[in-house]
C-alpha positions in Angstrom: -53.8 16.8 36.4 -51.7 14.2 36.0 -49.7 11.8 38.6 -46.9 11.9 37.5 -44.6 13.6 34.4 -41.7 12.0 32.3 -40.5 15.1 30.0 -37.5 15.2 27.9 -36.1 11.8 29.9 -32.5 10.6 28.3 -30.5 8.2 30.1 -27.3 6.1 29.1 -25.6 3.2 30.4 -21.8 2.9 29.8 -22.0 2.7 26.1 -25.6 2.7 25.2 -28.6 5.3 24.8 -31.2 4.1 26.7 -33.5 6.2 26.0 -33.6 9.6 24.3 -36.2 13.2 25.4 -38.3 10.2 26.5 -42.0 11.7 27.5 -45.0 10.1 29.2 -47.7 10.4 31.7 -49.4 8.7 34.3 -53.1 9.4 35.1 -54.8 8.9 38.3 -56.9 6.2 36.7 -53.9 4.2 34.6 -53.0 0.6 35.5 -50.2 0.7 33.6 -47.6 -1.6 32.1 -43.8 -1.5 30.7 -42.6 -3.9 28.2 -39.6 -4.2 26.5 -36.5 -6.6 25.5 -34.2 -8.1 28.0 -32.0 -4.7 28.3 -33.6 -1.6 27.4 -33.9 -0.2 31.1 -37.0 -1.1 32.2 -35.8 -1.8 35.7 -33.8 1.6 35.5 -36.6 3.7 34.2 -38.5 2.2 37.6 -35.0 3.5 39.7 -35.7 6.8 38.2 -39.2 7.2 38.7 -38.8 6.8 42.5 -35.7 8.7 43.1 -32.7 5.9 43.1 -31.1 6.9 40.3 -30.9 10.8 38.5 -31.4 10.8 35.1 -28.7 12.7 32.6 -31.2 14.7 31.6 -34.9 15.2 31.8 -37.8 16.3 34.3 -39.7 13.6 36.4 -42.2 15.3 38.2 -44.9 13.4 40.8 -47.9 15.3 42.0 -47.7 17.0 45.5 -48.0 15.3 48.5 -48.8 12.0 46.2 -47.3 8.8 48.0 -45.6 6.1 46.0 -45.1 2.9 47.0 -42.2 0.9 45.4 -41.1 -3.2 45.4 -37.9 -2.9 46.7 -37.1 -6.6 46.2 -33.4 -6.2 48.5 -34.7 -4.7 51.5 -33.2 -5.9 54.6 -35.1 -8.5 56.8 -33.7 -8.3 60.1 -33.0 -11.5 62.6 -35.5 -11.6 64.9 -38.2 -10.4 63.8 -41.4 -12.4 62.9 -43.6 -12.3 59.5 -46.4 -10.9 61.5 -44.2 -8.2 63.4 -42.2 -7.3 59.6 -45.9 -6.7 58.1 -47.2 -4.5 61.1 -44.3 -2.3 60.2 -46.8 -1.4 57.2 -48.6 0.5 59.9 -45.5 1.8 61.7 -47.6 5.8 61.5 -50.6 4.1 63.1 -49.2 2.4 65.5 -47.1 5.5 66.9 -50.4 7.3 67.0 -51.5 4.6 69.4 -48.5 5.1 71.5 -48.9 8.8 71.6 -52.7 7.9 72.7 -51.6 6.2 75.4 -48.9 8.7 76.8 -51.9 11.0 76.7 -54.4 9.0 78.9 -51.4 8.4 81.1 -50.6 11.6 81.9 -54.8 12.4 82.0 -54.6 9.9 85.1 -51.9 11.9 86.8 -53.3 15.8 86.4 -56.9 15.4 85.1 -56.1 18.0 82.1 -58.9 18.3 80.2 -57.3 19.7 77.2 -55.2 15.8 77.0 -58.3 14.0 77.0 -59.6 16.2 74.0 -56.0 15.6 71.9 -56.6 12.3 72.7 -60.2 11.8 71.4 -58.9 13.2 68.2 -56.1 10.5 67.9 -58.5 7.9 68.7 -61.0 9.1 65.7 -58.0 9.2 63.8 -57.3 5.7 64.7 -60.6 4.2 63.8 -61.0 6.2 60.4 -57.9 4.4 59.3 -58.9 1.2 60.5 -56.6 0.7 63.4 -58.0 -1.9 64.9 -58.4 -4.0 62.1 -54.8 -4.3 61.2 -53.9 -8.0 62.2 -57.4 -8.4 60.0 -55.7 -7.0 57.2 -52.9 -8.3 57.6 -54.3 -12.0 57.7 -56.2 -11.6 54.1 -53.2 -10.0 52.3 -50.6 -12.9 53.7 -53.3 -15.4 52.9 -53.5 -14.2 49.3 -50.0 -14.4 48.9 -49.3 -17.8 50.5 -47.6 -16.6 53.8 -50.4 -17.6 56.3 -49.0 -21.5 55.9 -45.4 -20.3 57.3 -46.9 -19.5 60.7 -47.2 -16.0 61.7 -44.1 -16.7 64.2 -41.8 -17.8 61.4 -38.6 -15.8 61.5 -38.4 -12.9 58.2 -34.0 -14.0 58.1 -35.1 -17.7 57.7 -37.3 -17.2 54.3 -36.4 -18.4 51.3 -35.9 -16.2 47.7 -39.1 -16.2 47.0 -40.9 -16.2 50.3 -38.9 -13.2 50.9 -40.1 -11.5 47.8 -44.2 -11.9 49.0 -43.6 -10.9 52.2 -42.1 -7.6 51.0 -44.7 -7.4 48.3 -47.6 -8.3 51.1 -46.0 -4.9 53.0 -46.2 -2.7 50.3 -49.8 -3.5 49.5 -50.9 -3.1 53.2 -49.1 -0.2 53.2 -51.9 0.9 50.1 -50.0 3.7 49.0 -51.7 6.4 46.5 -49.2 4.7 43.5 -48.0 1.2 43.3 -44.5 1.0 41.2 -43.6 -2.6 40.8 -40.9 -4.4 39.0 -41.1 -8.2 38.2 -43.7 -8.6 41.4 -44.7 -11.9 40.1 -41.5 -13.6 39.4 -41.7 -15.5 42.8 -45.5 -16.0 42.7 -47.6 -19.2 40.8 -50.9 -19.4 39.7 -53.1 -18.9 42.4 -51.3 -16.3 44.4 -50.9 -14.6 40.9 -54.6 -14.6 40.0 -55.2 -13.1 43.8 -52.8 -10.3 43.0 -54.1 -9.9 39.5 -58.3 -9.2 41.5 -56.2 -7.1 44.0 -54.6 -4.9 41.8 -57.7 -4.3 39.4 -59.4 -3.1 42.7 -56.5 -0.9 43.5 -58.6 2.4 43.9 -55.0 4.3 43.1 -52.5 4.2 39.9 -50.0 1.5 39.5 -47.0 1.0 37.1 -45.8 -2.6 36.7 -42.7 -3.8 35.0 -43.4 -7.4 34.2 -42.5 -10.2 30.8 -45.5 -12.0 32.1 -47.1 -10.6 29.3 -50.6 -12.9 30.0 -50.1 -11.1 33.5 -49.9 -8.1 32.2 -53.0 -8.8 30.1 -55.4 -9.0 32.7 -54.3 -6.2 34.5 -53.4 -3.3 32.1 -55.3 -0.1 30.6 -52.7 1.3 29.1 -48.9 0.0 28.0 -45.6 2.1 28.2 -43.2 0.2 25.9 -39.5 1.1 25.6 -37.5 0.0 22.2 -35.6 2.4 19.6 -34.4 4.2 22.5 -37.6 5.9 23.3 -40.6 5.3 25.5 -44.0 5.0 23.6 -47.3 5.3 25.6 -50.3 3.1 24.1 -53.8 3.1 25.8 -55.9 -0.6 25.5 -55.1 -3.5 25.8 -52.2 -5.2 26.1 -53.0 -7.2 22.8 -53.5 -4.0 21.0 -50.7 -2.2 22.1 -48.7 -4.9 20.8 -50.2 -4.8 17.8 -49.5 -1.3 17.6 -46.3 -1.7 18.4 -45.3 -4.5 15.7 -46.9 -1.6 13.2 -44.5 1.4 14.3 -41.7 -0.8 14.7 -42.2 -2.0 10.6 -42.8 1.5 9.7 -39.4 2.7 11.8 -37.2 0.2 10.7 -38.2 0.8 6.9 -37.8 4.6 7.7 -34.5 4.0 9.0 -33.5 2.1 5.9 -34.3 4.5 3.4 -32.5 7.5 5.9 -29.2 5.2 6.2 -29.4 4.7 2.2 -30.0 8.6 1.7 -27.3 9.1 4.3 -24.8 7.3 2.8 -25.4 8.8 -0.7 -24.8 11.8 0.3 -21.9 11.2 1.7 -20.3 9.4 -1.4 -21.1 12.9 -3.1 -19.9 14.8 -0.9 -16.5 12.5 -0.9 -16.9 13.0 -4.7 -17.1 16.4 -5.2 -15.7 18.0 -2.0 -12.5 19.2 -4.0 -13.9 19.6 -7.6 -16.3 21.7 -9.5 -19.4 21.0 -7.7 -17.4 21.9 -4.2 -20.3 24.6 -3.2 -23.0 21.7 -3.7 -21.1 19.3 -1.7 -20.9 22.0 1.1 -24.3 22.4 1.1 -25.3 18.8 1.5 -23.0 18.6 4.2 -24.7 21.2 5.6 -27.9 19.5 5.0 -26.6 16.4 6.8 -25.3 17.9 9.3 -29.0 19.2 10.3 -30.6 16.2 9.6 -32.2 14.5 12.5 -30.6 11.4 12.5 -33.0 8.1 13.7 -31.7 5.8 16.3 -30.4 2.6 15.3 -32.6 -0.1 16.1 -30.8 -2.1 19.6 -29.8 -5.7 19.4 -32.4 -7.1 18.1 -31.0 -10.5 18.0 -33.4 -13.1 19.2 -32.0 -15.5 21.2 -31.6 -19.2 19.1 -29.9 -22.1 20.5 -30.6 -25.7 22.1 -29.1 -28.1 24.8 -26.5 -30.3 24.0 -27.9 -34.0 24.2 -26.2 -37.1 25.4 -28.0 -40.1 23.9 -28.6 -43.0 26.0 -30.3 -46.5 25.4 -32.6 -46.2 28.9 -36.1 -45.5 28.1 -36.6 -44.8 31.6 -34.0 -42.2 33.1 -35.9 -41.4 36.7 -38.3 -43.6 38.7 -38.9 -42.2 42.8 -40.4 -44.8 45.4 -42.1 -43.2 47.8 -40.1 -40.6 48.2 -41.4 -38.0 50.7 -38.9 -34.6 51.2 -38.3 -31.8 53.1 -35.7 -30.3 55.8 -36.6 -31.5 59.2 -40.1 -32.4 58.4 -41.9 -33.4 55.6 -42.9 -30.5 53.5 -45.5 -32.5 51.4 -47.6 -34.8 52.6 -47.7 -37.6 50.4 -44.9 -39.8 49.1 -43.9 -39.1 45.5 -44.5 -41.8 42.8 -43.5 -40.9 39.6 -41.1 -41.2 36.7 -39.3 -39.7 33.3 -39.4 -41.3 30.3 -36.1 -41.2 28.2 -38.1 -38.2 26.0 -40.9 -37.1 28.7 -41.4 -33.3 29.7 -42.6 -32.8 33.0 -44.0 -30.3 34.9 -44.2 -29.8 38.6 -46.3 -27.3 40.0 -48.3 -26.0 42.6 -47.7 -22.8 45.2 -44.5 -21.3 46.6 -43.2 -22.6 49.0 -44.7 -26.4 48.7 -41.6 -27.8 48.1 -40.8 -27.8 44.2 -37.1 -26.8 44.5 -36.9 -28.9 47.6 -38.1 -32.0 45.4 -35.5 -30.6 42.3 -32.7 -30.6 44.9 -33.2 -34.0 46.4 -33.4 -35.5 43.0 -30.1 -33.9 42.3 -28.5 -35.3 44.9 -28.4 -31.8 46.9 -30.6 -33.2 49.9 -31.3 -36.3 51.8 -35.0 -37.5 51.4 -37.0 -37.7 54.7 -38.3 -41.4 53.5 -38.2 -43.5 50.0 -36.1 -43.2 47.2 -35.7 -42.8 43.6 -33.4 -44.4 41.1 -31.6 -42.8 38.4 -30.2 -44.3 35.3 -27.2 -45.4 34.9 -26.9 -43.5 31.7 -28.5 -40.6 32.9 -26.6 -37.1 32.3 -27.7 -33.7 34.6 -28.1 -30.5 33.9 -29.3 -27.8 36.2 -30.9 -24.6 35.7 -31.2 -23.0 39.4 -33.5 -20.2 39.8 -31.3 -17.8 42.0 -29.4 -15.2 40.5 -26.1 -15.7 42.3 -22.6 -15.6 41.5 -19.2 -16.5 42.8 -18.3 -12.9 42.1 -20.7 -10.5 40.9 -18.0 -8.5 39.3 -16.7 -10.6 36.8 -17.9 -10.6 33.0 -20.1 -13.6 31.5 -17.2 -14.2 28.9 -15.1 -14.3 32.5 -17.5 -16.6 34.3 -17.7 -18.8 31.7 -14.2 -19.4 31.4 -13.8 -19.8 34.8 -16.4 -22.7 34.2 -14.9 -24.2 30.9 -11.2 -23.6 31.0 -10.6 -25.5 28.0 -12.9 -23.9 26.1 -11.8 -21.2 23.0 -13.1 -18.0 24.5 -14.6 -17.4 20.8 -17.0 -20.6 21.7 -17.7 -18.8 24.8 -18.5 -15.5 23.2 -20.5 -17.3 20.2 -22.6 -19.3 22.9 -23.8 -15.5 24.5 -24.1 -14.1 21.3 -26.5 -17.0 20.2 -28.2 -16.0 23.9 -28.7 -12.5 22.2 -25.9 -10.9 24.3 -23.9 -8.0 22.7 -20.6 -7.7 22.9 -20.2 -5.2 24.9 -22.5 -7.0 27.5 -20.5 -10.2 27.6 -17.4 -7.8 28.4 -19.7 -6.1 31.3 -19.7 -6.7 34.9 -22.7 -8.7 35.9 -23.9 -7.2 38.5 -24.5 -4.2 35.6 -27.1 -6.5 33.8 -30.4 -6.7 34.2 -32.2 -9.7 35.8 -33.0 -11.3 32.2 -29.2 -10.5 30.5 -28.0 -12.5 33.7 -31.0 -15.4 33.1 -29.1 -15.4 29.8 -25.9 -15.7 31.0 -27.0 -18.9 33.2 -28.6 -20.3 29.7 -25.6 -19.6 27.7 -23.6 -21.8 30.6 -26.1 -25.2 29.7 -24.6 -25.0 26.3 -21.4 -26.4 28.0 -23.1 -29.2 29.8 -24.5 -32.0 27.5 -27.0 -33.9 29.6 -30.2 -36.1 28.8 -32.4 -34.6 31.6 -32.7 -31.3 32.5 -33.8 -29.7 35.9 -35.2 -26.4 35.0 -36.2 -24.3 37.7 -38.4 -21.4 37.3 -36.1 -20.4 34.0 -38.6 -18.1 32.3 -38.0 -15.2 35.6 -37.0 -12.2 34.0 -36.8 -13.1 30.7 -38.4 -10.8 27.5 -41.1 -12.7 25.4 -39.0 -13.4 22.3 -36.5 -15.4 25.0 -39.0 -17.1 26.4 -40.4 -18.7 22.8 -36.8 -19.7 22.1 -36.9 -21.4 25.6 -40.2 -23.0 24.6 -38.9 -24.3 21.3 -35.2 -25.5 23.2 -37.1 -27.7 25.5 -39.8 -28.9 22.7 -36.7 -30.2 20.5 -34.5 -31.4 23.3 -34.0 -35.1 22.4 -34.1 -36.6 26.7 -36.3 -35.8 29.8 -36.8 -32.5 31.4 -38.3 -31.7 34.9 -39.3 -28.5 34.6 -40.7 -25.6 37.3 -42.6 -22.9 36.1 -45.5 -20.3 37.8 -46.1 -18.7 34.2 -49.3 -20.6 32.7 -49.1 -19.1 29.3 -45.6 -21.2 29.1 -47.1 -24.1 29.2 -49.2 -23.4 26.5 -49.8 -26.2 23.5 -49.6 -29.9 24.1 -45.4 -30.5 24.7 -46.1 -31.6 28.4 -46.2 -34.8 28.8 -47.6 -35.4 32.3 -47.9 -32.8 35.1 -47.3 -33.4 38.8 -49.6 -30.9 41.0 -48.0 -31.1 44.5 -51.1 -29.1 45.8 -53.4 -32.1 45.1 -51.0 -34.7 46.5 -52.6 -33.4 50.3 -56.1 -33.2 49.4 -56.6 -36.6 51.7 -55.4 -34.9 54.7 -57.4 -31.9 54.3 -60.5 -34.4 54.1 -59.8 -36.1 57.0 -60.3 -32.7 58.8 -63.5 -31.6 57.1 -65.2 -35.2 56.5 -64.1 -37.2 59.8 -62.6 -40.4 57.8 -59.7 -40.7 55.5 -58.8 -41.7 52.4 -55.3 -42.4 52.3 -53.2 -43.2 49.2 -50.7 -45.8 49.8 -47.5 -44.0 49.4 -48.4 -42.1 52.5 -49.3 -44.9 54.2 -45.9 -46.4 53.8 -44.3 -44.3 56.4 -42.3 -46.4 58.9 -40.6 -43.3 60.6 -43.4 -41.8 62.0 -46.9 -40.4 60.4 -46.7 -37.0 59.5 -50.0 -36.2 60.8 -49.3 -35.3 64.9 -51.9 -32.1 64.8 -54.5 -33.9 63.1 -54.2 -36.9 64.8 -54.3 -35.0 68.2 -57.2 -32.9 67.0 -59.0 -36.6 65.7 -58.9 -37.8 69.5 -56.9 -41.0 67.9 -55.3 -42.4 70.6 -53.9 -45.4 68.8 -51.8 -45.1 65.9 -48.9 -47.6 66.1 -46.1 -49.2 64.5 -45.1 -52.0 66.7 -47.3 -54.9 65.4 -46.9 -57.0 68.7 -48.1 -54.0 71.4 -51.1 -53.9 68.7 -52.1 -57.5 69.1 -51.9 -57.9 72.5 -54.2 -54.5 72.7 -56.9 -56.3 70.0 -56.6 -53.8 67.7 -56.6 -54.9 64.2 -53.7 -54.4 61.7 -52.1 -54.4 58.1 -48.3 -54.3 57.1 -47.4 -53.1 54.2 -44.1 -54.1 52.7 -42.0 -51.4 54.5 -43.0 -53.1 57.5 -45.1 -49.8 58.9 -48.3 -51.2 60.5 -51.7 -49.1 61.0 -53.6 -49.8 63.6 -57.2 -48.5 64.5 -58.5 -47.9 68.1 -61.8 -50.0 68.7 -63.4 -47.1 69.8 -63.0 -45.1 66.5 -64.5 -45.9 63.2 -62.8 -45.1 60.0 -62.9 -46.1 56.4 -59.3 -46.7 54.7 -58.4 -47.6 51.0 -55.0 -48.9 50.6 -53.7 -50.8 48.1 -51.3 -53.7 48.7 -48.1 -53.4 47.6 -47.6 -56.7 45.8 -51.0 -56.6 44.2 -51.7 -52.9 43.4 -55.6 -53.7 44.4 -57.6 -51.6 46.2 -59.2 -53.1 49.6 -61.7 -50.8 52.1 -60.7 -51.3 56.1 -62.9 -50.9 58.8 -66.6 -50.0 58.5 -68.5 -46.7 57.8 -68.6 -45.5 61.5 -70.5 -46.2 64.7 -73.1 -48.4 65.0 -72.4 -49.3 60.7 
């Protein structure tokens, strides 16, 4: 028996068919996907399937007692309440259990009933069949997998960023390891390695799953089977996701040609019937209007314009348009812990990577001017032109149209520009005269592209644009950035983006605190010298605490008069090293660039 039942589904949005006596099934052993363009109500179909929204017509039917467990991306995180106590909520059932066990051996004490201290053996065997008291256990691998353990299991749930808000919702859900996981874009806040955990996790999901996702590589390694929505109807393939595409790109050839011919026969028969409708073949003409009338007529095919367009350029004469000197960042603290030294060519695409949460956005925003850096600097030219792609999908109002938004943004711009510029993004007409908040994730992500047509620059800040977006998009994004003229910074989690050899240089902000890490496992240091050029303070305090270093100083003259050797670096920062501690040290000097080994090997060396 199947999980679930889709019969007869139809479902419009203002205008448009969605989908039309749409049928499918999911198994109990399906892992299964939905693709489809930017549009066709992938998202809603997911609102259906767990109740938010009632179709216009159709049956969805789940299996009795079967529980589902959806991604609500825009739950509430109350104020308060700490990542470890918001993912014990997970276990809310259990943990009332525990409370009613307790009430029981309470009043036990008080009247020595027998019959409570039975109830309450069988709570606590139901207790330790569910694994009770190995919760915090649980709860420790899944945040681990998903990059949360580094926040600190005291960090407040209201203070999380986008995406850090997104995992720990997503971590819930898993620990909550319901019989049927529906999720919908779960990996839009998510980079490599917390993708590739969720990717073992969810092919060792004992239950079903059904994943909306345009991380189609994603997809690929999770998959058995591939719902895809287009011609408004759903289509079921089982395989692969590379042969359900396949499949796919063979229906839709044979549809559209089918469609051809029935538009061609359709309108031939009406120019007879126009022709004869009043002369001697009248009958006939009745008949095929009859005929027609019966006829079941195919859908039209949806807008399948495939977005085509590029970024304005704004030539400059600087072959070097961004150069950063030790520039370290964060908030209050330093949120990587080395200095970044790095720098754009006049034509260089870069990437930055490494996992959520690290500090890619935070280094986007200081470069733009948006925060202060914590040490260091970076210079940009004096030629160079800005344009930002921000990842967030926020508006000044939500219930104005992209042709409104955009005029808003561009007053003197023809509103036909403005409408050619989202029609080039692959936006209908009727979606550019829509509210946005009635779009879906990618339509918006267009709407924020279509707005960089408006803003010539010669390096772009691109942060995480490919969220949301439909395959076809993506490839136009691809080919934008390959044939954009000047520089481009560029964030992205999806690896199969990336793919070919346009990327010039790639800055993993994981790797920049691997000498930190081997200080803690290897009892010396290696330490590169943009973190050693740290006047205001060494961002170190735990290890150093943990190290028993008792001497690490910046006034040079306390340091002499203590005996303790010393080297200042051009920022005037000193390092000192307690005689009673051996370390090794490579640093090179800053007017030389050449490497030179302080100290010797350890005790008794």
């Amino acid at each position: 028996m199947s999980l679930l039942t889709v019969k007869d589904l139809s479902q419009s949005f203002i205008d448009k068919t969605l989908y039309e006596d749409a049928n499918f099934v999911l198994n109990k052993e399906d892992h299964m996907g939905v693709t489809g363009q930017n549009g066709v109500g992938k998202s809603t179909l997911i609102k259906i399937l767990t109740g938010e929204i009632i179709p216009d017509e159709g049956q969805v039917k789940w299996q009795n007692k079967i529980d589902v467990g959806y991604l609500d991306q825009y739950a509430k995180l109350a104020p308060g309440v700490t990542i470890r106590g918001f993912l014990r909520t997970a276990f809310d059932d259990l943990y009332k259990k525990e409370k009613e066990l307790n009430e029981l051996y309470t009043k036990y004490a008080e009247n020595g009933d027998d019959a409570l201290l039975e109830k309450a053996g069988k709570i606590q065997t139901y207790l330790e069949e569910n694994n009770f008291y190995n919760i915090d256990t649980e709860i420790e691998q899944v945040a681990a997998g998903l990059g949360l353990a580094d926040l600190g299991y005291d960090h407040d749930v209201s203070k999380l960023s986008g995406g850090q808000r997104s995992k720990i919702i997503l971590a819930k859900l898993l620990l909550q390891s319901p019989d049927v996981l529906v999720l919908d874009e779960p990996t839009n806040y998510l980079d490599v390695s917390h993708i590739d955990w969720l990717v073992d996790y969810l092919n060792n999901f004992s239950g079903a799953f059904i994943v909306v996702s345009h991380d189609y590589d994603f997809l690929g390694r999770i998959t058995n089977c591939i719902i895809d929505i287009d011609f408004g109807t759903i289509t079921r393939y089982t395989g692969t996701l590379k042969q359900a595409l396949r499949q796919k790109a063979a229906n839709r050839e044979t549809y559209l040609k089918a469609y051809a011919n029935q538009q061609r026969k359709i309108a031939k028969t009406e120019a007879y019937i126009r022709k004869n409708k009043a002369g001697t073949r009248a009958k006939s003409a009745k008949s095929r209007e009859k005929q027609l009338a019966r006829m079941d007529v195919l859908t039209p095919p949806k807008n399948n314009r495939r977005a085509k367009f590029e970024f304005p350029y704004v030539a400059t004469a600087s072959n070097l348009l961004l150069q950063t000197q030790d520039l370290v960042i964060g908030y209050d603290h330093a949120l990587v812990k080395s200095a970044f030294n790095f720098s754009v060519g006049g034509d260089e695409k870069v990437a930055i990577t490494g996992f959520n949460g690290i500090g890619k956005t935070t280094l986007l925003k200081t470069l733009l001017g948006q925060l202060k850096p914590i040490y260091g600097s970076y210079e940009l030219s004096v030629t160079a032109k800005l344009a930002y792609f921000k990842q967030d999908l926020t508006w000044p109002n939500n219930n104005m149209t992209p042709l409104q938004f955009l005029q808003e943004e561009f007053e003197r711009k023809k509103p036909k520009e403005l409408r050619q510029a989202l029609a080039r993004m692959g936006l209908t007409a009727q979606q550019a005269m829509s509210p946005l908040k009635e779009l879906s994730g990618g339509e918006q992500e267009k709407v924020k592209l279509a707005k960089m047509q408006f803003e010539p620059a010669n390096l772009l800040f691109l942060d995480e644009p490919t969220n949301h977006l439909d395959n076809d998009t993506k490839d136009a994004l691809r080919k934008a950035i390959m044939n954009f003229p000047g520089g481009v910074i560029i964030v992205s989690h999806e690896r199969d983006f990336f793919r070919g050899d346009w990327v010039d240089k790639t800055i993993d902000i994981e790797t920049m605190n691997w000498g930190w890490d081997y200080v803690r496992q290897k009892g010396y240091s290696i330490l590169p010298r943009s973190v050693r050029h740290l006047s205001n303070g060494w961002p170190t305090h735990d290890w150093r605490r943990k190290r028993n270093v008792s001497c690490w100083r910046h006034d040079a003259a306390n340091c002499e008069k203590r005996g303790h050797w010393r080297s200042t670096c051009l920022c005037d920062a000193h390092l000192c090293v307690h005689e009673s501690w051996w370390w090794r040290f490579i640093a090179d000097e800053a007017d030389s660039r050449s490497e030179h080994q302080f100290g010797i090997g350890g005790p008794g060396q």
